[in-house]
N, C-alpha and C positions, 0 to 999 in steps of 0.2 A: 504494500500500500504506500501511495504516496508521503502520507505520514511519518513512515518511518527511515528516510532520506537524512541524513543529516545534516543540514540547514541548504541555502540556495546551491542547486546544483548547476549554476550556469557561470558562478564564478569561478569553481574549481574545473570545470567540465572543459571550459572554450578554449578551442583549440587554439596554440599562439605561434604562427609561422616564425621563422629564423631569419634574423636582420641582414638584409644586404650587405655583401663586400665591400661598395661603395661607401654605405652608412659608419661602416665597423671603422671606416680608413679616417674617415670623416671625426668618427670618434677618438681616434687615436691620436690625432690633430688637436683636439679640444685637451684631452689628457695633459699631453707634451705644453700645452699654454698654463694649464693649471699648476700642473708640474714646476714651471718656469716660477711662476709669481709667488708661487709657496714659497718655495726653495729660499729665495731673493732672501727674504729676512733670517734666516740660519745661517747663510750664507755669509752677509754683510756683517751679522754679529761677530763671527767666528775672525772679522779681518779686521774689527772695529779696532783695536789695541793701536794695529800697526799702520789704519788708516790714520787718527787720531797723530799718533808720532808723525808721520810725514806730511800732515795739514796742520797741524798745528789746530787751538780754538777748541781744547779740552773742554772749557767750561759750557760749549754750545753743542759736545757731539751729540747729546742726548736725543736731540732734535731731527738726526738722521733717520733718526727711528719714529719718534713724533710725526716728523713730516710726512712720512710714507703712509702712516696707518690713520693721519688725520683725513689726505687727502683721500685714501683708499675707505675710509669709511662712508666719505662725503655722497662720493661718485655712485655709490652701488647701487642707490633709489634712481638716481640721475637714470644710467644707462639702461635699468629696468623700462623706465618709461620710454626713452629712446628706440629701443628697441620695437616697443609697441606699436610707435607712431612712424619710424620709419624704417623700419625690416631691420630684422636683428645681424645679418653679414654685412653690410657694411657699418654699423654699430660699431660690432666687432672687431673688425679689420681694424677702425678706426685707433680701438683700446691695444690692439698686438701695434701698431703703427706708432701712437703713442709712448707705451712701454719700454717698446727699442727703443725709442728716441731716446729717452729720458736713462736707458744705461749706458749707452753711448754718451749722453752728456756727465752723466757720474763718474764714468771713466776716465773723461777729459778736463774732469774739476781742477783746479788750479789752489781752491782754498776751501775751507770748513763752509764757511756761507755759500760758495755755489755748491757744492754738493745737497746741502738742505734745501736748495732750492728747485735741484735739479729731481732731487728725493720727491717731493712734491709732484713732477710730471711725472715720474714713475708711479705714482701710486694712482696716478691718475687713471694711469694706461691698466693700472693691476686690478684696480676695484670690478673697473670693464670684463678683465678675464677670469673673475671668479664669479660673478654674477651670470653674465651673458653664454659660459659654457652651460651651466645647469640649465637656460633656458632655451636654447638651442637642443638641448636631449630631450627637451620635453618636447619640443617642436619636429622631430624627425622620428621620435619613438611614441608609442603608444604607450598609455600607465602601468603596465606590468611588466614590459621591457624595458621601460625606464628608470623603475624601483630596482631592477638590477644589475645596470648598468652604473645610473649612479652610484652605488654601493661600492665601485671601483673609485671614485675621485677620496673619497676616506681611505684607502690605500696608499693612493697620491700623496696624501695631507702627510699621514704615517710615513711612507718612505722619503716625503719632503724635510721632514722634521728631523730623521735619524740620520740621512745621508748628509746635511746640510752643515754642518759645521765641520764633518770629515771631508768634503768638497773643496768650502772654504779655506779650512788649514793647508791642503794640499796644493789648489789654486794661489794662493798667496805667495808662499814658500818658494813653487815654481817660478813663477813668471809674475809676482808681483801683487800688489793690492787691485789696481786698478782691474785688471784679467775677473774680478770677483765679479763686475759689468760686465765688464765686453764679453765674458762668455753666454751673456743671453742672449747675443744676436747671432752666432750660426741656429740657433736651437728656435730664435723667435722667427727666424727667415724661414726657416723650415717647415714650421706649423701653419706661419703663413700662406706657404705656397701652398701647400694641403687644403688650408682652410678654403683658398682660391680656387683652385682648381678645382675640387671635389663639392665644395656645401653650393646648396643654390637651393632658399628659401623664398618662400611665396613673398610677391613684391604688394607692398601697400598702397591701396587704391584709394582714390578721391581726395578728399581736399587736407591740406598740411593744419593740421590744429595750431596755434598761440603754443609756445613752449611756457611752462608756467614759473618765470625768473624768480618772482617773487614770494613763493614756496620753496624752491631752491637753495634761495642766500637765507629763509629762517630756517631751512635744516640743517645748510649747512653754519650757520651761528650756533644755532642749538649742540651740533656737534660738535663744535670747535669747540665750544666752554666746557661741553663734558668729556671731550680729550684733555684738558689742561688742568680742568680737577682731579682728575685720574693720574693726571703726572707729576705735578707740583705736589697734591693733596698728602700731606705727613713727610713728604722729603724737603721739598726748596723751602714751602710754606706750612705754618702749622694747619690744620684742620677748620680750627675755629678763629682762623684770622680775616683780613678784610678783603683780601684779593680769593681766596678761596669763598666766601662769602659771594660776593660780588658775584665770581665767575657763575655760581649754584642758581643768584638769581637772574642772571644771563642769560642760564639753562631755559628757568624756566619762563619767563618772558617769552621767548623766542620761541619755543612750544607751542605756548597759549595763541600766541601771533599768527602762527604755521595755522593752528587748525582753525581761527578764521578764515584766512585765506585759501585753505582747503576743501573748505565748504560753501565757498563764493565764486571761485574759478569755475572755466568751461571743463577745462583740462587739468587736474589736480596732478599733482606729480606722487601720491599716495592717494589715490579716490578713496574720502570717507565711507565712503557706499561701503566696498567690499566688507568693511566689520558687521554688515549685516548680514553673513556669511558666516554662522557659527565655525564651520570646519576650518577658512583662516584665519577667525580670533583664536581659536583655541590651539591652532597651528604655533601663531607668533607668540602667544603669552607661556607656553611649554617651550619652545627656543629661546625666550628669554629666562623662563627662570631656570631652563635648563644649565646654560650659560652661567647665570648671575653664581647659581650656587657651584655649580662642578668647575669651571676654567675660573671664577674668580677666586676661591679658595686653595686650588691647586696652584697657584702663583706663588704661593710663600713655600711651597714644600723644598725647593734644592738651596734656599741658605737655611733650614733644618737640619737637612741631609746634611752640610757643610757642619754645622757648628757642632752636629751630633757625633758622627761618624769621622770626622778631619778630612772628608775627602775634597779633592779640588771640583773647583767648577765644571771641567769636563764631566768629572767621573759621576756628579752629583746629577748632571743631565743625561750621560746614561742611563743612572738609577729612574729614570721616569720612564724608560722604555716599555715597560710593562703596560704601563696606562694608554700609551700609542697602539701597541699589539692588543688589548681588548676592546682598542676601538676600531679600529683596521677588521680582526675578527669576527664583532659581532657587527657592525655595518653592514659588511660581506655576508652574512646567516639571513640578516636580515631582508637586507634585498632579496635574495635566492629564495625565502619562503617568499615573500609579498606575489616575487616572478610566479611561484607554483598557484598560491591561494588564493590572489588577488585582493587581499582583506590584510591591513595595516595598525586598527587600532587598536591594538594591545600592545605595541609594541612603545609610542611613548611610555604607555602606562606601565610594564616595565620596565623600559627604563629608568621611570622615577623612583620605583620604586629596589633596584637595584640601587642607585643614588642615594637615598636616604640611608641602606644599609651599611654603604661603602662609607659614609661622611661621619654615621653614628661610629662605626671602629675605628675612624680616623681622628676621632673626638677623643679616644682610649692614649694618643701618642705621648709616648714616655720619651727621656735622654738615656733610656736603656734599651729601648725596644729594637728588636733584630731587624738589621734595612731588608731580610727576606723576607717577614712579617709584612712589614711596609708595601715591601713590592705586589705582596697578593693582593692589597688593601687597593694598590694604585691598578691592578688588572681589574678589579671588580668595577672600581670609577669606570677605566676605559670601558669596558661593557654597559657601564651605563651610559657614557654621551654617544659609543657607539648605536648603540639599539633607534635613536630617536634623531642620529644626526643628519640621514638624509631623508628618515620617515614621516616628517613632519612637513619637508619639502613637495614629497610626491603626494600626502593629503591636502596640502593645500593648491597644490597643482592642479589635481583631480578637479576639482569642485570650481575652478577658475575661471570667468568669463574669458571668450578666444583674445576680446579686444585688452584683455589687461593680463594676457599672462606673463611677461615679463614683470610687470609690476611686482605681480603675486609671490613668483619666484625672488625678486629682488628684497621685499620686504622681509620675509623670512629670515634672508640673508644677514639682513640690518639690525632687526630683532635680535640676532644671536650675538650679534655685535656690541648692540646696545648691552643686552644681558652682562657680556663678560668685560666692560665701561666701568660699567655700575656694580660687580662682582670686585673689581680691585680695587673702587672707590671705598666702597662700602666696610667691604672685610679686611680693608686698608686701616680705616678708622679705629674697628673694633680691635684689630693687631697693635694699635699702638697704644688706643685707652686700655687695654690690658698690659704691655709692658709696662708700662711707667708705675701701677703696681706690683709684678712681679719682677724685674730688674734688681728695686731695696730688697728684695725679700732672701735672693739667689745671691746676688752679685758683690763679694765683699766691698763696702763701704763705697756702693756704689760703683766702684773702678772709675770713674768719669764717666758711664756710658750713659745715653740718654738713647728714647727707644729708635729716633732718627739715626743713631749711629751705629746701629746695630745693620740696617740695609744697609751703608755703603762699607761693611769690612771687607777689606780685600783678603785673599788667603794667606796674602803675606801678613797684615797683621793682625789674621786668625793662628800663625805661627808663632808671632810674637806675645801671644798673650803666656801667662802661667797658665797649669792645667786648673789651678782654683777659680781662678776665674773664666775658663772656658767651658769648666763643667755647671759654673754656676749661670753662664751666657743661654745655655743648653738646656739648663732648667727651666730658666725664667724665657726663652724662647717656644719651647714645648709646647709649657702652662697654656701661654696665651693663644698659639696656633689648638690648641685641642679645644679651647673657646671659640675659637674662628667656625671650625667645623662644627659642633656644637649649634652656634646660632644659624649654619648654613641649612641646617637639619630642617626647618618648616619652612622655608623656601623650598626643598623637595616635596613636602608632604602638600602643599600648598598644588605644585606643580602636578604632583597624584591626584588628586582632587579634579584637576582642572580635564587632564586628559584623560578620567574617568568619562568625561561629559561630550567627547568626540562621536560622531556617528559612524557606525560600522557601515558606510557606504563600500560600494564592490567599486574597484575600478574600473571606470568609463571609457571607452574608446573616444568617440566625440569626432568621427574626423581622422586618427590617426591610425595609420595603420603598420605595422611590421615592416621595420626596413626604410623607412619616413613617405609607404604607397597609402595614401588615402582610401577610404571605402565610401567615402561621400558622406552628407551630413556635415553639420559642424562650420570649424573652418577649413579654409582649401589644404590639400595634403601639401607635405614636405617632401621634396625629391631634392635628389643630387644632380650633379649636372650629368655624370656620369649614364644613371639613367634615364633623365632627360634625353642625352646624343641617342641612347640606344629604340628612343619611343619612336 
């Protein structure tokens, strides 16, 4: 009897043809640009030292790094919408055309100020190729091929993240600092020509909309202040000072401002509409508090490791390896069932709640506890932001009108961004109003340390200390990171909650079809050019 079928048998049942040669090459294209823009920042840190010595402008490198991730957060809504409004390949093109410019010109820096500046146009070019790949997979694949494909760019992140400072080192040593650049342009030429020759996405018809400027410069203000809080907040500036202050209500001003003008525009550069769309409110508030709690708490874990264990910086960003390989791992599980079942929403939901368990034993951390211990602790996290990192992308995808899926795909993006902003803001805070109690508590007669000077010890004078005072460092560091975790704990349970509340929709075709051949319906398919010539 029909009855006793075990739930809809049209999601597990439908048969799902195997992607075109073309599409796969296409893919491989988008990889290799993802690959590149990750890379870029493990890369640049690992040569920072030796950049720094031969530009000179110590007190401004910080900003190398600023720059890239302020401009790179800015763009991601930007070119979501772009792409909507004016076809996502040349979008695209435009962010890899960018990109290269902008390490060609980091290469050719002359001083610490052009390189920030030049930082700048690269993240400009980066935001475009972390955004605009995922929406391009969604545009040439149908929802169940796409939850398994993406599933590979979390590989990327993973083998970007691990290879990236052994690159670096290696690159530098050989043939210089500047090579840490220039090596993106055989690799960005390359993708290019792929991305040319192979992609060919349906062109956008009728009239060009108003670009909407003025939503634009209040997100990107909103952003900029809450990059500067997140950077200066407990290092340059105290927490509770005037320029911190000021920046927080800059933030929020310029918010308020935004979604006026969000709501009055033809063309909104985030259409308020789509939060009427429970699948991506609940998409972006699960990527953000996914974020807020796991990547903004996990930030203080390798000077723990350091002041715990004595090991150097390298060795202590080793020690996180584990947390990359359970998100690498379970991303990959995850897409691969989503591909077979076509049904995604349990998988936030464990997520978070893997998360919570992972945070609550991380809330346990002693200046005794074995870094093996640590490490299971740090695989159980990676399985939780793996499980919902690109599951949230492909539910919010699903449910996406055709005229704003870049949007859709872009906000997610930004959300997780926002998340892990406000993740090191926040558990920044709590990490220092706890030191400044346990520091007297630990730290013979204080030693001079105050909890701002506990972030910038370098390993040399983590050497230099006695062992009395580095075990009391270790103490009084522990205490207040197991408080970090601790309060990170109902941010996950919050985030449980929330993606309990997701509809177990099946994945839709809509239009797309295996391989980027349309079935009709929807909007127009995606082909290559490849099969284009052969029609």
């Amino acid at each position: 009897m029909s009855s006793n079928r075990p739930g809809p048998p049209e999601a597990a049942e439908e048969e799902i043809a195997p992607v075109s040669r073309p599409v796969k090459v296409v893919f491989y294209g988008l990889l290799i640009t993802t690959f590149m823009a990750m890379m870029d920042q493990a890369i640049v840190a690992t040569a920072g030292p030796t950049i720094a010595g031969k530009l000179g402008g110590m007190d401004i490198y910080a900003w190398v790094f600023v720059a890239y991730m302020l401009s790179f957060s800015i763009v991601m809504p930007v070119y979501g919408k772009m792409g909507d409004l004016f076809g996502r390949k040349p979008v695209f093109t435009f962010s890899i055309v960018t990109f290269l410019i902008g390490s060609a010109a980091c290469g050719l820096a002359q001083s610490m100020g052009q390189l920030i500046v030049f930082r700048v146009v690269q993240g400009i070019g980066g935001g475009g190729l972390a955004v605009l790949a995922m929406a391009i997979i969604g545009e040439l694949l149908e929802p169940r091929q796409r939850a398994r494909y993406q599933g590979l760019f979390t590989a990327v992140f993973t083998v970007a993240s691990v290879a990236g400072p052994v690159v670096g080192g290696l690159v530098t040593e050989a043939f210089g600092w500047r090579w840490v650049f220039f090596i993106n342009l055989p690799v960005g030429i390359g993708a290019l020509v792929v991305i040319s020759s192979f992609l060919q996405l349906p062109r956008r018809e009728g009239p060009r909309s108003k670009i909407d400027v003025p939503g634009i410069l209040l997100l990107a203000a909103a952003l900029t202040c809450l990059v500067l809080v997140t950077t200066w907040g407990g290092s340059r500036y105290d927490w509770t000072s005037g320029r911190i202050l000021a920046l927080e209500a800059g933030a929020l001003v310029s918010v308020v401002a935004w979604l006026i003008v969000e709501a009055t525009v033809a063309e909104p550069i985030i259409p308020l509409r789509l939060f009427g769309d429970s699948t991506f409110t609940i998409s972006n508030v699960v990527a953000l508090l996914s974020s807020l709690a796991l990547f903004g708490a996990i930030n203080f874990l390798p000077l723990f490791l350091q002041l715990v264990s004595g090991v150097t910086v390298a060795y202590s960003a080793i020690l996180m390896i584990p947390a990359l390989l359970g998100m690498m791992i379970a991303s990959l599980v995850a897409g691969q069932v989503i591909f077979k079942t076509g049904r995604y929403k349990w998988f936030p939901a464990a997520s978070m709640g893997c998360g919570t368990v992972a945070l609550l034993l991380l809330s346990t951390l002693t200046a005794d506890l074995n870094v093996w211990v640590i490490g299971g602790y740090l695989v159980l996290l990676g399985v939780a932001a793996g499980l919902s990192q690109q599951t949230v992308t492909v539910a919010a995808q699903n449910t996406a009108p055709p005229r704003d899926f870049g949007v859709v795909t872009s906000t997610v993006s930004l959300s997780r961004n926002v998340g892990a902003l406000f993740g090191n803001a926040i558990f920044g805070a709590i990490l220092t109003a706890r030191l400044t109690v346990e520091l007297p508590r630990h730290v013979p007669d204080g030693a001079g340390f105050s909890s701002a000077d506990i972030a910038h010890l370098s390993p040399d004078d983590l050497n230099r200390l006695s062992d009395r005072v580095l075990n009391g460092l270790a103490e009084a560091y522990s205490a207040s990171l197991s408080t970090v975790f601790l309060y990170s704990v109902p941010v996950m349970v919050v985030g449980f909650a929330v993606s309990l509340l997701m509809k177990n929709l099946p994945l839709q075709k809509r239009g797309f079809g295996p391989g980027g051949r349309g079935r009709g319906g929807g909007r127009p398919p995606a082909v290559t050019a490849a099969e284009k010539g052969r029609a």
